[in-house]
Structures are given as C-alpha cells and as structure tokens.
C-alpha positions as CSV (number, residue, x, y, z in Angstrom):
1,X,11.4,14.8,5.9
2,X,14.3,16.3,3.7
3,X,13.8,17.6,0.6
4,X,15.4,15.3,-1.7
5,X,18.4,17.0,-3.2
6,X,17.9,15.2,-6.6
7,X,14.6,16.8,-7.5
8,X,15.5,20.7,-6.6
9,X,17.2,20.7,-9.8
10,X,16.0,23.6,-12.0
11,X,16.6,20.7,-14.5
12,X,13.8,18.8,-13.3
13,X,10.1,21.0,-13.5
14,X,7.5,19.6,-12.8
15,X,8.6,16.4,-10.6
16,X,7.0,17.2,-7.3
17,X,4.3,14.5,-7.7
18,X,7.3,12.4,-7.8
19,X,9.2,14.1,-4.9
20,X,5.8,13.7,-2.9
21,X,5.8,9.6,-3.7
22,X,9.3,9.1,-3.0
23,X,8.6,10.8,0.5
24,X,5.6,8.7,1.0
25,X,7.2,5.1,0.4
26,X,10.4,6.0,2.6
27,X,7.9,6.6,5.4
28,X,6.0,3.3,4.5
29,X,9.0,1.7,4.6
30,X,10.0,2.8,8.0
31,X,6.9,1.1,9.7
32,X,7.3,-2.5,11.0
33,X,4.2,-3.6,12.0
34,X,2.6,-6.0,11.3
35,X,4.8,-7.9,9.3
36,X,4.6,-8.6,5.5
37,X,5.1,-10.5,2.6
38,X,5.0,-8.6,-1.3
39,X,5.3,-12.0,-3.8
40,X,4.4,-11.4,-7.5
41,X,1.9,-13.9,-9.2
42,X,3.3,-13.5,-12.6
43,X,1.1,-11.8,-15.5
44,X,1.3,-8.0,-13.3
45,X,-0.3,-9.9,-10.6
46,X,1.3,-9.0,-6.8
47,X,-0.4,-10.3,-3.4
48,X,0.6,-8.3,-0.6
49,X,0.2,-11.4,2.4
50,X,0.1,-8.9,6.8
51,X,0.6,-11.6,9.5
52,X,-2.6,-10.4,11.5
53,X,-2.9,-12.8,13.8
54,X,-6.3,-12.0,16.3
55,X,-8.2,-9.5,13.8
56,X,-11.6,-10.2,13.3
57,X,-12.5,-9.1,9.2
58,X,-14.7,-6.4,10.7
59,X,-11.5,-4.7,12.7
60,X,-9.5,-4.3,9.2
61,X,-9.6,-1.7,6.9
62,X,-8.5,-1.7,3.4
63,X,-8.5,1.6,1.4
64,X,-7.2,3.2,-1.6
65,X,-6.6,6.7,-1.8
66,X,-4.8,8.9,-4.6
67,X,-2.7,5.5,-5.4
68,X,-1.9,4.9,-1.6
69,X,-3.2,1.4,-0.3
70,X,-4.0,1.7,3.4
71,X,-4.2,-1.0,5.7
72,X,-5.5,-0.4,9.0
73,X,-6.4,-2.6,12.0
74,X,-8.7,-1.2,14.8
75,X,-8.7,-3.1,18.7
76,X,-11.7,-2.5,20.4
77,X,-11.4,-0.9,23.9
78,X,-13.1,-4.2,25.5
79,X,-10.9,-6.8,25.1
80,X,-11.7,-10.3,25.4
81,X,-9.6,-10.8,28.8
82,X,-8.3,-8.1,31.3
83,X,-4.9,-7.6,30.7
84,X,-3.5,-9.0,34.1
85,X,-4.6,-12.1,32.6
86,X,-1.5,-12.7,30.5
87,X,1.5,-14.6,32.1
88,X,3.5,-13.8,28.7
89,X,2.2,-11.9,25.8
90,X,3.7,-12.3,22.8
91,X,1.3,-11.9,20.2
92,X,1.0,-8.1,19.4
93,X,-2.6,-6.3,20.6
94,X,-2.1,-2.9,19.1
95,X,-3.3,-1.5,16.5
96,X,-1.9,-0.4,13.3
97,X,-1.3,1.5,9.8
98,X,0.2,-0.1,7.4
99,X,0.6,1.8,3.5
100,X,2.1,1.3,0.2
101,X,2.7,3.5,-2.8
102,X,1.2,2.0,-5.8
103,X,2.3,2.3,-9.4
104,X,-0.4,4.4,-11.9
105,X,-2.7,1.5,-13.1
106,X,-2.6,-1.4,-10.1
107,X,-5.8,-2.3,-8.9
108,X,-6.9,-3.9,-6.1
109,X,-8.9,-6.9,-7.1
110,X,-10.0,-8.3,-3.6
111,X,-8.6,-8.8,0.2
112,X,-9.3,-12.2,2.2
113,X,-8.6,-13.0,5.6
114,X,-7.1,-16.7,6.2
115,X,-5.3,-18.0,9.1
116,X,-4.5,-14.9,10.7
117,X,-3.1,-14.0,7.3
118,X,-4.8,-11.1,5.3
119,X,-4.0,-11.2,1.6
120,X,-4.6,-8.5,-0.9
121,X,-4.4,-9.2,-4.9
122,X,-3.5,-6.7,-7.2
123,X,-3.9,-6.7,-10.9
124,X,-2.1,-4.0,-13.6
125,X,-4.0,-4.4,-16.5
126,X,-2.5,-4.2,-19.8
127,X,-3.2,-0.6,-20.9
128,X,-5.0,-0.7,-24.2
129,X,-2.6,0.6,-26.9
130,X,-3.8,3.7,-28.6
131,X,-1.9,5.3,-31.9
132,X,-2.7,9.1,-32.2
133,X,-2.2,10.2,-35.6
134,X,-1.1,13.9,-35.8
135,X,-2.0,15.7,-39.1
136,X,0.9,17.4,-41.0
137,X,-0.3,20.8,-41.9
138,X,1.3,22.0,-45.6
139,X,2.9,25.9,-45.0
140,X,3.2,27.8,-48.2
C-alpha cells in the first residue's frame, strides 16, 4: 500500500500508529464478502449484523486483536453434498476474513448467530473522568 502522503510530514511525529490504522481499514474496506450491516444502537452501542448464511456457530470465529475485530468463517473439506450435485449455486461456499478497525475503548460485548445472520454488539463505555491536579512549584 502507499504511504500516505499526509502523514510524512516532518510536522506530524509520532503518527505512524495512525498511518498503520488508516492502512488497515482501507484494506478492510476493500473486501466484500460476506456482506454486512454496521447500525448504531444509540448510547455508544453499534451491532455489526454478516449475512452468513450455511455456517454452523462452531465454523465462525470472532477475535480481537490490538483493536482489530476479526471475523472468520472456516468450510470443512467434507461437504455435505458432492459438488456435481448443484444444478445452480448461488449461495456462497467459501470461506472468509472479514475485519474492522476499532476505536480505543469499544468492546465487544457478545456475538449470536440467528437466521443465517451473525450479530456482534459492541459497547464504548463512558470513560471515567479523572482531574489531575498539577502542583505549582514557587521559584525564588
């Protein structure tokens, strides 16, 4: 990916964290499948709703790592019917990878797996407030 022209100002020190996010949600959102839905729930709340339609709970993944939530669905090599089975297929069989870039603070509060829908809640609690009182130091 190219370095982002905006953050190789000698202006800017110290941003490369940020650099290394922006990277990672441009390629997050170049992937495609499976389809999603990102609605917000009001109060910080978001549910992030993948159409996966055929996974079983046990062939999805769900994983947070350095404020990247992974999604990952895994097809066993045995599949229910041979392939030549299928006059039409239209109903995706593949596995997939599926990440978002979270914001410092969101938390994943659970994942559920309804309809062929998985949804995944996420919370961002209200950071308690803290007041740090510096001492002023008298100079002669």
């Amino acid at each position: 990916m190219n370095r982002s022209v905006l953050f190789d100002s000698p202006f800017l020190l110290g941003f490369e964290h940020t650099r290394s996010l922006i990277e990672r949600a441009a390629k997050a959102a170049a992937e495609s499948y499976p389809p999603y839905n990102v609605e917000d729930r009001g109060d910080g709340g978001i549910r992030i709703t993948l159409a996966v339609a055929g996974f079983s709970p046990d062939q999805l993944e769900v994983t947070v790592e350095d404020r990247q939530l992974t999604v990952a669905g895994r097809r066993d090599g045995n599949a229910a019917q041979p392939e030549d089975a299928f006059l039409h297929r239209g109903i995706a069989a593949r596995g997939f990878i599926r990440s978002f870039v979270l914001a410092d603070g969101m938390v994943v509060e659970e994942a559920s797996l309804e309809h062929g829908l998985l949804h995944i809640d996420l919370s961002r609690p209200e950071p308690e407030k803290r007041v740090l009182k510096v001492p002023i130091r008298a100079r002669a």
